[in-house]
C-alpha positions as CSV (number, residue, x, y, z in Angstrom):
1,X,9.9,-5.7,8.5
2,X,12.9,-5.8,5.8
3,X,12.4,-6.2,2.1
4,X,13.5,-9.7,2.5
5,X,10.9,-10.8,5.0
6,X,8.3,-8.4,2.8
7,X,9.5,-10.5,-0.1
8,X,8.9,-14.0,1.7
9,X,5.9,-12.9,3.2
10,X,4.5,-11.4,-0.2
11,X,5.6,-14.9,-1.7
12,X,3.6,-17.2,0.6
13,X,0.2,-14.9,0.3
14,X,0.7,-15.8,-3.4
15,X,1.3,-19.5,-3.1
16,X,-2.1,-19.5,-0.9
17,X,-3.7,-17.4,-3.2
18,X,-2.7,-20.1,-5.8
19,X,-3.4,-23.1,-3.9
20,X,-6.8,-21.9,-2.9
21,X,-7.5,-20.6,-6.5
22,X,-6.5,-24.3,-7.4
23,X,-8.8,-26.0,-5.4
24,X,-7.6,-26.5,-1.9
25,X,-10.0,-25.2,0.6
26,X,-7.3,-24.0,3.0
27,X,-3.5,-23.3,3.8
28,X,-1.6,-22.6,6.1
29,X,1.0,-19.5,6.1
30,X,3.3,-20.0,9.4
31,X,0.9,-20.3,12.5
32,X,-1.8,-19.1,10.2
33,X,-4.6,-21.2,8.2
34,X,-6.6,-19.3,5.3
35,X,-9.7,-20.3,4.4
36,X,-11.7,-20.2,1.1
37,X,-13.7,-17.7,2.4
38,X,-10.5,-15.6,3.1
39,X,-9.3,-15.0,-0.4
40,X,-10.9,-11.5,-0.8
41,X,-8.2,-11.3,2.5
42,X,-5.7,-12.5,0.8
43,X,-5.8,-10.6,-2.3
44,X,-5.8,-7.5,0.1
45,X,-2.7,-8.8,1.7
46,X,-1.2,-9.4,-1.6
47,X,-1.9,-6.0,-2.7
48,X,-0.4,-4.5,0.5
49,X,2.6,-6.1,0.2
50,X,3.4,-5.3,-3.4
51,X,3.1,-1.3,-2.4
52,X,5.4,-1.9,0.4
53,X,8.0,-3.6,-1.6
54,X,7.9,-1.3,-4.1
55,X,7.6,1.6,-2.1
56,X,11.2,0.2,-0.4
57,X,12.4,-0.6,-3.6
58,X,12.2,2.9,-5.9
59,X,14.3,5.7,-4.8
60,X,13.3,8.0,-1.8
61,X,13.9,11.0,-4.0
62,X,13.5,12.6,-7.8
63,X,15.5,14.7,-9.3
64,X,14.0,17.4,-12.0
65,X,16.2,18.7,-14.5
66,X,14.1,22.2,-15.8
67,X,15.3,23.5,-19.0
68,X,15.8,28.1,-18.9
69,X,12.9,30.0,-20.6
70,X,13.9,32.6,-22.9
């Protein structure tokens, strides 16, 4: 999956995270409908996704600088 479809993705689990929060007792993300009882799913999700996207996000590699002992 690419960072934009992560980003999308990550976006809808949010809105249904909201609209259930809200009230609604379900909603539907593409072919998929959430239920009430699903949040604790959808908070997982959520979760999930942020990692991902920030995993693809930072840099793959750190550079140290060390400072010589004397």
């Amino acid at each position: 999956m690419t960072l934009e479809e992560l980003k999308a993705r990550h976006t809808a689990v949010l809105r249904a995270i909201n609209k259930i929060e809200n009230g609604a007792q379900e909603y539907r993300i593409g072919q998929r409908t959430v239920r009430y009882g699903d949040l604790a799913t959808l908070y997982k999700q959520e979760s999930d996704l942020s990692k991902e996207i920030s995993r693809l996000e930072r840099p793959r590699s750190t550079v140290a600088v060390l400072g010589r002992r004397r």
